[in-house]
C-alpha positions as CSV (number, residue, x, y, z in Angstrom):
1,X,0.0,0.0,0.0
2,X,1.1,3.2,-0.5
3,X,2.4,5.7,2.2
4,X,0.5,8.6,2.4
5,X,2.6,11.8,2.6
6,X,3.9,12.8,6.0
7,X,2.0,16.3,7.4
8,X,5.5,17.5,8.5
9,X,7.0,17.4,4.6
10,X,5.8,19.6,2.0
11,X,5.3,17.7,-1.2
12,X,7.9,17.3,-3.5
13,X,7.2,20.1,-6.1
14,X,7.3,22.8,-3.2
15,X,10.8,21.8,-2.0
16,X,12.0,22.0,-5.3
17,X,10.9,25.2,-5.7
18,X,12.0,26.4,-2.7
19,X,15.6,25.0,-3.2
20,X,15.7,26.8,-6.8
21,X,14.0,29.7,-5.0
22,X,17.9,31.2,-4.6
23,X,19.3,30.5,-7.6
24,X,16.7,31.9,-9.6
25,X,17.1,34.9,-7.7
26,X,20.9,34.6,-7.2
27,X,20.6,34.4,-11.7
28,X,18.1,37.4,-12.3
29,X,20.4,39.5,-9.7
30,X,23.4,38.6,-11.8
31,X,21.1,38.9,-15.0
32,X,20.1,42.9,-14.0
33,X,23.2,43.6,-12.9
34,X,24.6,43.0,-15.9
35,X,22.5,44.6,-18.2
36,X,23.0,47.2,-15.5
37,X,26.9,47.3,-16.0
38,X,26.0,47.0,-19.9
39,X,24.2,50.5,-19.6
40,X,26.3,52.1,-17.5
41,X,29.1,50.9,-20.2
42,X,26.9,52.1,-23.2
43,X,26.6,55.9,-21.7
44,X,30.1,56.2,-21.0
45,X,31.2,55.3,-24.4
46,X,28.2,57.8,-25.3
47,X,29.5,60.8,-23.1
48,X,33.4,59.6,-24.2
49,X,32.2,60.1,-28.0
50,X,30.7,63.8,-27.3
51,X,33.6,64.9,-25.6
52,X,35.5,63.7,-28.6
53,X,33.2,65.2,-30.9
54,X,33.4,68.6,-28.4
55,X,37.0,68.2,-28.5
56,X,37.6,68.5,-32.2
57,X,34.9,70.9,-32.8
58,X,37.1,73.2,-30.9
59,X,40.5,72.4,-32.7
60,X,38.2,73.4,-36.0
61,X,37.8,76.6,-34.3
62,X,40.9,77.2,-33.2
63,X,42.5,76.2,-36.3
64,X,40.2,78.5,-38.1
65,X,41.3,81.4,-35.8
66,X,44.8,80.8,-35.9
67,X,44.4,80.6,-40.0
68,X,42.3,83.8,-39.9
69,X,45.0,85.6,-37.5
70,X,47.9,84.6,-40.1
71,X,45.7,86.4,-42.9
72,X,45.2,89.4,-40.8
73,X,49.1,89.4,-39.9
74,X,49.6,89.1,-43.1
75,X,47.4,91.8,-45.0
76,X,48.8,94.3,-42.0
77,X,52.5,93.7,-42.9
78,X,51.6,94.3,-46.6
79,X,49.6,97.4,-45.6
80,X,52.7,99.0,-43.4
81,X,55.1,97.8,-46.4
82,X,53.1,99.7,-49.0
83,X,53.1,102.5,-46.6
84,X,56.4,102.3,-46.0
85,X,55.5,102.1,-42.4
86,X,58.4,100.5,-40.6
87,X,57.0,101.2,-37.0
88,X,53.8,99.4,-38.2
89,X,55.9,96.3,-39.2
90,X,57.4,96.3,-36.1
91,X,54.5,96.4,-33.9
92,X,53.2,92.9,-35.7
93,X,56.4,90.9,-34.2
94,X,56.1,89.7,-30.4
95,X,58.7,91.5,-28.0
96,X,61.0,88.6,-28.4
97,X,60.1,88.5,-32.5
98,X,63.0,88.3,-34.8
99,X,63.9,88.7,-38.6
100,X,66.1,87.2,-40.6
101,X,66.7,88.8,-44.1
102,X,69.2,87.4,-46.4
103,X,72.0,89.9,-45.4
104,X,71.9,89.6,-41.9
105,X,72.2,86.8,-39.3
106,X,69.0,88.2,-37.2
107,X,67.7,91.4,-35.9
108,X,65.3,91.8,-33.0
109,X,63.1,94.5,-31.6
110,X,63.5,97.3,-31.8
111,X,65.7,96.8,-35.1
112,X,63.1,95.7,-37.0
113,X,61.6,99.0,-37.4
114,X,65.7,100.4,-38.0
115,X,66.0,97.8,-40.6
116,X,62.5,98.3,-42.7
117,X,63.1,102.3,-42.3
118,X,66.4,102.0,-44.0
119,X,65.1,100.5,-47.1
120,X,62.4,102.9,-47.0
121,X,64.6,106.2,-47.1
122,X,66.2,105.3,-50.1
123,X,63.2,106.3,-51.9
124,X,60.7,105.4,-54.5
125,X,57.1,103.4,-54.2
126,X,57.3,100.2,-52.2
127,X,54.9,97.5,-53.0
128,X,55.1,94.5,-51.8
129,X,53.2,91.0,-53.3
130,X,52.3,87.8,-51.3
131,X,51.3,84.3,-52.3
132,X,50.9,82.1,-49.1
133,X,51.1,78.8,-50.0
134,X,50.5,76.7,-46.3
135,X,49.6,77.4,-43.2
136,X,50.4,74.6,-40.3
137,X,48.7,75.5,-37.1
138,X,50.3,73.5,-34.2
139,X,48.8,74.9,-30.5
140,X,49.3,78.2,-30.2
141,X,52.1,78.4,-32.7
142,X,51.9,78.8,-36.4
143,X,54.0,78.3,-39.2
144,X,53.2,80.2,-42.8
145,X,55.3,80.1,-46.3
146,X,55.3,81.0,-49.6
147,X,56.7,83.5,-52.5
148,X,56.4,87.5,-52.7
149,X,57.7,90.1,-54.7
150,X,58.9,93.2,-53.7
151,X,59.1,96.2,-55.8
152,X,60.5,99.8,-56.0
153,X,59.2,102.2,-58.0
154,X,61.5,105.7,-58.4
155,X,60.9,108.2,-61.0
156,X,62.6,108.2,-64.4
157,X,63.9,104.5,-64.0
158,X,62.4,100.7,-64.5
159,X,60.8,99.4,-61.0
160,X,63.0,97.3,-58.8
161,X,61.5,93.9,-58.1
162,X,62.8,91.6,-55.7
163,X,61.3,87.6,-55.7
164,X,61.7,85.2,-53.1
165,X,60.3,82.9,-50.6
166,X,59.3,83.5,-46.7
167,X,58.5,81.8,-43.4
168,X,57.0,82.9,-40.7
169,X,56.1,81.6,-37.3
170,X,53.6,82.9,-35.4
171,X,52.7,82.8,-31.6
172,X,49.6,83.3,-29.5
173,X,50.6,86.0,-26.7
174,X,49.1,85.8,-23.6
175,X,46.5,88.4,-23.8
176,X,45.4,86.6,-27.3
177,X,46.6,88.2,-29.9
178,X,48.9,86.4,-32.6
179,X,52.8,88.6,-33.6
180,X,55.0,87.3,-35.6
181,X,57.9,85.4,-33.7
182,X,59.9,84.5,-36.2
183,X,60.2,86.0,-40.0
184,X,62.8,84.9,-42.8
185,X,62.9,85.5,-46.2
186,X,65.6,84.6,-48.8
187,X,66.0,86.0,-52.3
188,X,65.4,84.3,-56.0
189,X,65.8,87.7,-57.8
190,X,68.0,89.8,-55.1
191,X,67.8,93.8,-55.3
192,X,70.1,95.4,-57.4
193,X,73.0,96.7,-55.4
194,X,73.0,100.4,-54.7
């Protein structure tokens, strides 16, 4: 005969449950905690990306204004050439700024002005031509190059025109502006001697 089940057992399908009760909740804590750690993952990459994106949205800018500084630098020192402005030249270059033309080693403030005002008081019309060809913008330092031509203009004789190539290295100062830090310049058709 068969032995009917004792009052002080639950049946069989109850314990069973009960001894899976923990795992089951021992696997949906692991379960949730992962998905959990999943999210958490997903919006870190998420706010990783947007400071990336944030990141070189801002280099864009400030290579745009460090390009658009070089141009303004550059239209200035053509406007003070023309005018024969060596003071105006001058005030483009940082107080440590330095040129280097062909002739010389280097000259540094306040020779700069000296040097551009001695080419100036020989007379004639001064005009001077540019043709960037690159800009390389690297911090707060840039680096611009390319051809020009110089020309002299006196009366009763051919213009004077001087070719060659240039470099110059920019700098952001600390109150944000850009000067010229460094400036060289060689000759392909040197000046006439005098």
């Amino acid at each position: 005969p068969a032995v009917p089940p004792s009052p002080a057992l639950p049946p069989k399908e109850v314990v069973m449950f009960r001894v899976r009760t923990p795992w089951l909740l021992l696997a949906a804590a692991v379960l949730v905690t992962g998905c959990a750690q999943q999210d958490a993952t997903t919006v870190e990459k998420a706010e990783v990306a947007e400071k990336a994106k944030q990141a070189a949205e801002m280099k864009q800018e400030h290579m745009k204004e460090a390009e658009a500084a070089v141009e303004e630098i550059e239209a200035a020192f053509i406007a003070a050439y023309n005018a024969e402005d060596g003071e105006g030249i001058a005030a483009l270059f940082a107080p440590d700024g330095s040129i280097a033309p062909p002739e010389l080693m280097s000259l540094e403030q306040p020779a700069i002005a000296d040097y551009y005002n001695a080419q100036f008081a020989s007379g004639g019309d001064f005009t001077l031509e540019v043709e960037r060809e690159e800009v390389i913008v690297a911090g707060k330092t840039t680096v611009a190059w390319g051809g020009y031509a110089a020309s002299v203009l006196t009366e009763g004789a051919d213009p004077i025109v001087t070719t060659g190539r240039y470099g110059v290295v920019s700098k952001l100062q600390e109150d944000g502006s850009w000067k010229i830090y460094r400036h060289m310049f060689n000759y392909i058709t040197p000046p006439p001697e005098m």
